[in-house]
N, C-alpha and C positions, 0 to 999 in steps of 0.2 A: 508426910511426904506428898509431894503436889503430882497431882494428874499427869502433869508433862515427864513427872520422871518414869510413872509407867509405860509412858506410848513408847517411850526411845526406843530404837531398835540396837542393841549390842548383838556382835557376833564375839564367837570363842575360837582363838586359832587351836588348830586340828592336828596342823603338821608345818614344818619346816621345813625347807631345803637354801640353804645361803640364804640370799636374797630372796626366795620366793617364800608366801606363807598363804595354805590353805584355811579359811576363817569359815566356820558353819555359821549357819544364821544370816541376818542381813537380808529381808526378804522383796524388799524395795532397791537392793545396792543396782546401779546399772556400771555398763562398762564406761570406764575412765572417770568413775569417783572416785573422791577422795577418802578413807576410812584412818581417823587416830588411836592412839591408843591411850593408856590415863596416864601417860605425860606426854601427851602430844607428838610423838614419833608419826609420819604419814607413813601410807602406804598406797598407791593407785593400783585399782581393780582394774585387773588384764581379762579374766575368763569367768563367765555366769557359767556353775555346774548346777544342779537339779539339786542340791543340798549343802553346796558351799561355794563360794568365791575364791579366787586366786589372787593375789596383788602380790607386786613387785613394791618393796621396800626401796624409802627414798630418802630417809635421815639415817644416819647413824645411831643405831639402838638394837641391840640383841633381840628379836623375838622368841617366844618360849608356848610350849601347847598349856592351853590354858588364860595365857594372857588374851583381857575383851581389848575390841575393838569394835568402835562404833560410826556411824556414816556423820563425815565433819559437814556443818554447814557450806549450804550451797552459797558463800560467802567472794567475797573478793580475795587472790590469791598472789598476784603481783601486781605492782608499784611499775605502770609501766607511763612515761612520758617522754620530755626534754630532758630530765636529767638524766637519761642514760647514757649521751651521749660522753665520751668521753671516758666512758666506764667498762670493767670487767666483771660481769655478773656469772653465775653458775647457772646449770641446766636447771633451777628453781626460779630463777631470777633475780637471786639476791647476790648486795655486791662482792665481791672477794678481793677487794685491790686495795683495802684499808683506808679510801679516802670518807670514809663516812656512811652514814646509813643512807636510804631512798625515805621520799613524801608517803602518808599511807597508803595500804593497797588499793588501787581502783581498779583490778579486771578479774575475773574471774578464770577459772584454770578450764581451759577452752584447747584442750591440743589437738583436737580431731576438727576439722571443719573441713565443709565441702566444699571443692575447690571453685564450683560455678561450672555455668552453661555455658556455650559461645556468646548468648544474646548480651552478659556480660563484660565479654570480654573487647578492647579493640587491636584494631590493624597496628601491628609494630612500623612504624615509620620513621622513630627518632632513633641514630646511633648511641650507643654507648662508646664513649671517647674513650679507650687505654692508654695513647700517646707513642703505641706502638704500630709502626708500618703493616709490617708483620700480618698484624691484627687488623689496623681500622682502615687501611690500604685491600689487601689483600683479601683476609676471609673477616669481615666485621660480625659486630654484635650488635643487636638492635637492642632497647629498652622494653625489656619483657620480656627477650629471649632466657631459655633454658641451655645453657652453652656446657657440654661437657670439657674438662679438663684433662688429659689423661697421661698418664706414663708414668715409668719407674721411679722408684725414689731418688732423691735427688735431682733430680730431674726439673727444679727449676718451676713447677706449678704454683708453687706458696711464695716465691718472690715476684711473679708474675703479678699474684692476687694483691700482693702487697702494695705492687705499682700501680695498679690499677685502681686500686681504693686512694692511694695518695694523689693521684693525677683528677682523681673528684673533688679538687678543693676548689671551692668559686660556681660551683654547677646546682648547689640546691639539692644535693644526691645524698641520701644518707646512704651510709654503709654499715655493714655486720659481717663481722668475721667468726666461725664458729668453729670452733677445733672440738675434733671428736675422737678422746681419748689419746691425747697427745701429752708428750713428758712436760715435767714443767718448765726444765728448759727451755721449751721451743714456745710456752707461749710468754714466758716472759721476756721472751727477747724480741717477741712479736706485740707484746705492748710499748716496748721501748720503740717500738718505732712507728706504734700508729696511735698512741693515746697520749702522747708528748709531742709539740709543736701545732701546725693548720690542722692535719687530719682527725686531732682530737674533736674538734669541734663537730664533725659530723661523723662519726665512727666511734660503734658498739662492739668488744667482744664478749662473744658468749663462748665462756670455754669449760670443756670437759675434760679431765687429765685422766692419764692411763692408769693412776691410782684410785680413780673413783669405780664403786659400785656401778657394774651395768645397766641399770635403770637408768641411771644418770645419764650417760656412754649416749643409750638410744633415744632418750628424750631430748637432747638437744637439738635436735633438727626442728624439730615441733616447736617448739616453745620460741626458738627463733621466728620460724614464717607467721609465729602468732603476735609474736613484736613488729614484725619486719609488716603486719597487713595490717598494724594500728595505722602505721606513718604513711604507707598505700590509700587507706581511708583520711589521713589529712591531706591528702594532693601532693603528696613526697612521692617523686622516683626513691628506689631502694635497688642495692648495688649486695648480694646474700650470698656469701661463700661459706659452701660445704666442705672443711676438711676433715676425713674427707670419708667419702660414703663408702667405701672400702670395709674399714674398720668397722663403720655404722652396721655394715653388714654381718662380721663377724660375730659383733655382739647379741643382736639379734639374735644369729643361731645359735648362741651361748645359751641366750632365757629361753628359744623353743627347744631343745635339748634337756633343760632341765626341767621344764612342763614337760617334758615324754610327750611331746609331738611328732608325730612319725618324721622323719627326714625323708627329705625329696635330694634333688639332684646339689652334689657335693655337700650336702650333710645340712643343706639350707633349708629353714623350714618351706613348705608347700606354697606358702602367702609373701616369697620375700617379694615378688616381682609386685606388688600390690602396696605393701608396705612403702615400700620407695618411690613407687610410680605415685602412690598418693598424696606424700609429701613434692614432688618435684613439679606436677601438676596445677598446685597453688600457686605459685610462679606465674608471671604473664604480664601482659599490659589490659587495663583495666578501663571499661564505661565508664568517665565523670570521677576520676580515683587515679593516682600514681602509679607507678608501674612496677612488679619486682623481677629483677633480672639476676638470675638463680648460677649460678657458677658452680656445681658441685665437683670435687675432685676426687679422681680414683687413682692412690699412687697405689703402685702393687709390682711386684718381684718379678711377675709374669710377663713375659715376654708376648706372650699370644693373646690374640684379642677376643677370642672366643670364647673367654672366660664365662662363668655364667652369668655372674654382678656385672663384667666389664659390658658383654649384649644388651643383659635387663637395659642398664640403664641409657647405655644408645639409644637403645627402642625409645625412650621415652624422652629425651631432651630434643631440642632443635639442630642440633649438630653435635662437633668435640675439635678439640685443637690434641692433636696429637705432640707432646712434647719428647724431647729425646735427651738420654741421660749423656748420652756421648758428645752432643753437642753444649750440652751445659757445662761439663767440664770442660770443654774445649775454647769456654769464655764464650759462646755464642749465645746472645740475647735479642728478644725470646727465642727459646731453644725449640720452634715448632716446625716441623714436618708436614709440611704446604700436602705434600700429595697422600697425606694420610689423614689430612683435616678437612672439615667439612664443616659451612655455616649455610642452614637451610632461609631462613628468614632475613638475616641481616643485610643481603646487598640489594634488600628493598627499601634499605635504612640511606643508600648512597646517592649520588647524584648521576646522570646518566653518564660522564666524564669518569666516575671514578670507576664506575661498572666497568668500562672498557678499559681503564687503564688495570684494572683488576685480572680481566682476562688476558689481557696482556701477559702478562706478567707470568701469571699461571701456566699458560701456552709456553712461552718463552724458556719456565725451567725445566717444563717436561720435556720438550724435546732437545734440550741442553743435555740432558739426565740420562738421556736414550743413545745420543752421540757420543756423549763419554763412555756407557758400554761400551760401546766397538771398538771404539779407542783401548779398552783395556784389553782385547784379544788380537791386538797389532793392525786391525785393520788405518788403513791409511785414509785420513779425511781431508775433505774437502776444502780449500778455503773461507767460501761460505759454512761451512762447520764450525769453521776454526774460530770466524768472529763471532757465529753465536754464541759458541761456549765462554768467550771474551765476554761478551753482553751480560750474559747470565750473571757470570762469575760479580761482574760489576754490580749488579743490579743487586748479587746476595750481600754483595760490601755496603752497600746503601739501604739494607733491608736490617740488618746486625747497628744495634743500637747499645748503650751502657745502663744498666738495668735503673737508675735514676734520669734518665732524661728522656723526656716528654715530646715530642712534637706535634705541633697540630694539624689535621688531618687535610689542610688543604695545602700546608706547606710539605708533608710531604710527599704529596701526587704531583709537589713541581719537580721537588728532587731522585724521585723514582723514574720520572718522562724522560729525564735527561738521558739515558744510556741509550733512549729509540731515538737521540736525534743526531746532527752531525756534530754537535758536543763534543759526543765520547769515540769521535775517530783518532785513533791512534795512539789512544789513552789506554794502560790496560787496569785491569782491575785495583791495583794496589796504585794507580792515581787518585779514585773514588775512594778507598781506603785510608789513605792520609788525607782527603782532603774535607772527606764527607762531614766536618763538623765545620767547615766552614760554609761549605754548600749550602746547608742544615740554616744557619745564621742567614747567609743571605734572602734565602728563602723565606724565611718569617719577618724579612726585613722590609722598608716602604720602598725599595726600588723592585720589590712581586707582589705588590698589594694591588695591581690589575691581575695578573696570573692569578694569584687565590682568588680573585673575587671569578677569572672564568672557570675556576674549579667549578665551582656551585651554580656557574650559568651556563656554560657550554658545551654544548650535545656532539660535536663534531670532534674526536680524538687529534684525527692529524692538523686539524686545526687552530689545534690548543698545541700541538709541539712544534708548528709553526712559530707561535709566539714566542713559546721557551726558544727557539732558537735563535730570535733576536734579541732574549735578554742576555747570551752565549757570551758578551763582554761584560756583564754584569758579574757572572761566577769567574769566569777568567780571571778578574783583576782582583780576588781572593784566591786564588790556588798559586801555591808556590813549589808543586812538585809536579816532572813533566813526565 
């Protein structure tokens, strides 16, 4: 027998619980190795005790007290490159879409990394395009930014993400979509739509199903931002959506509950705001490196926002677009709620023209918002009342798009200006409503290729709706409703 088989270090599992197995021995194991078993089953070490180790099982294999296990070489663990693209890999990183296997492994299984210092990181300045008003008009996304997603189910968040990822074709953007613990339904209908046609080309899913083991469930976040900060280090922006951390969360308290971790507040372990914050954190725009712009999504049944997950993770991202279940069913896209969203970084992403047409707009539906109160308690309004809420109403018929079409962000700051000029006198909302997909046309058309280009150049608002209002025969002789 050779030297080397004395040195090895085997551990003997002790105890079981599902998924978790206490292993004595292992006197070198640190947290987040890998340990086999003698047919190669993993398991990753969650907890150094003073006399045994804890890991979370990650293949499908019965563990038994008794059975060794030993620390796997500090080895290469995924196959991570270009052919991912295109692909649907598991919380392991291997593929599961039947197209074939991956090239050998070149990375090593790395899911903890420190996020970095500021000296690292840089100033967000470039938008992230959605092609939604909504969005790149109103509350934008910068490249880096940590943008929460949030509302009830249904509620329209996953087709958003879906648009979003597909309107990145021709930008040099990769994207990952990661589903955490989701039916298999839902992702194979989510590949039929982003691993077939242009989006295949630069779009990754990594997905977790509700039938997998919880190790799986909560490694998925990780093993993504550890893909998603390869392409970061080739000079790739990266486009990272969490579905969604909700669940991430549940599970979570599933394994600290079963480790007999004391429970904190709603039965989460003590560490969840740390857990998530560490992961969301990695995210950002980067010194000399691409950017990753982190999308994570909380759908949850909860109507209040003071949930404990739904705060943690406010706390920690750049903003959240607030989505509404009632307006998604009501065919409203995006279904987002202006005065319950917030983008802290991205309208440092816009030009100083869309800023104020931004605030515009904002102003304009709040106090639209306030006036229809009173209106509902018989008070009697004003004329001036009367056309703002006309304005408004206009302005949300031009904000409401069809969940596949795109527009770009300087053609739609000409057809958003339109309702503050004399345009939209005596037009009422349901003109802009029939007509707004020709508006939409003209507008990305070369009779407003001086208008876009003073999107991007001109600092003066009424300035700029001066011009819109001499191109006023230009949208006329397309609208055919009075």
């Amino acid at each position: 027998m050779s030297s080397a088989e004395f040195t090895r270090e085997v551990g003997i599992v002790r105890a079981t619980k599902h998924y978790l197995i206490s292993v004595e021995g292992l006197p070198s194991a640190h947290v987040h190795d890998i340990i086999v078993n003698e047919e190669g089953g993993r398991a990753l070490i969650t907890t150094l005790l003073h006399d045994a180790v804890e890991a979370m099982i990650l293949d499908p294999f019965d563990a038994h007290p008794g059975q060794q296990f030993e620390l796997h070489e500090r080895a290469d663990h995924f196959s991570i490159g270009p052919h991912l693209l295109g692909r649907m890999v598991n919380a392991l990183g291997d593929p599961i879409d039947g197209k074939g296997g991956f090239p050998a492994k070149n990375a090593p299984f790395e899911i903890e990394r420190e996020a970095g210092d500021l000296a690292r990181r840089s100033p967000i300045t470039k938008q992230l395009v959605t092609g939604f008003s909504m969005v790149d008009t109103v509350l934008p996304i910068g490249k880096g930014q940590r943008q929460l997603l949030m509302g009830q189910v249904q509620s329209g968040t996953d087709a958003f993400c879906r648009e979003v990822i597909r309107n990145q074709q021709g930008t040099d953007t990769v994207c990952m979509y990661v589903t955490i613990g989701k039916p298999a339904f839902f992702v194979r209908r989510l590949a039929e739509q982003l691993l077939v046609g242009p989006p295949a080309a630069y779009t990754t899913i990594l997905a977790s199903f509700s039938s997998d083991p919880a190790p799986l469930i909560t490694l998925a976040p990780s093993v993504a931002l550890y893909i998603a900060e390869y392409w970061s280090e080739q000079g790739k922006d990266v486009v990272l959506v969490f579905d969604d951390l909700y669940t991430h969360a549940k599970y979570l308290r599933e394994i600290a509950l079963l480790e007999g971790r004391l429970p904190g507040r709603d039965s989460y372990p003590g560490d969840i705001f740390y857990q998530q914050a560490h992961l969301i954190e990695r995210a950002g725009s980067f010194s000399g490196k691409g950017s990753i712009t982190l999308l994570p999504v909380l759908q949850t049944d909860l109507e209040s926002y003071t949930d404990l997950i739904m705060t943690n993770i406010m706390g920690t991202t750049d903003g959240h677009l607030s989505f509404s279940a009632t307006q998604y069913a009501q065919g409203v896209f995006p279904p987002i709620l202006e005065e319950e969203s917030v983008t802290r970084v991205g309208k440092h992403t816009q030009s100083a023209l869309q800023k104020q047409l931004s605030t515009a707009i904002m102003a304009l539906l709040a106090e639209a918002k306030e006036h229809e109160r009173y209106m509902q308690f018989g008070a009697q309004v004003s004329e001036t009342s009367t056309n703002l809420i006309t304005t408004a109403h206009a302005v949300r018929a031009l904000l409401d798009q069809d969940e596949n079409e795109h527009i770009p962000p300087d053609a739609q700051a000409i057809v958003l200006a339109l309702p503050f000029t004399s345009f939209s006198s005596s037009k009422d909302p349901t003109f802009f409503l029939r007509n707004r997909a020709a508006l939409r046309q003209v507008a990305c058309g070369p009779d407003c290729a001086g208008l876009r280009e003073m999107v991007r150049t001109e600092s003066e608002f009424e300035r700029f709706l001066h011009h819109v209002e001499e191109h006023a025969h230009v949208f006329i002789a397309v609208c055919h409703v009075y």
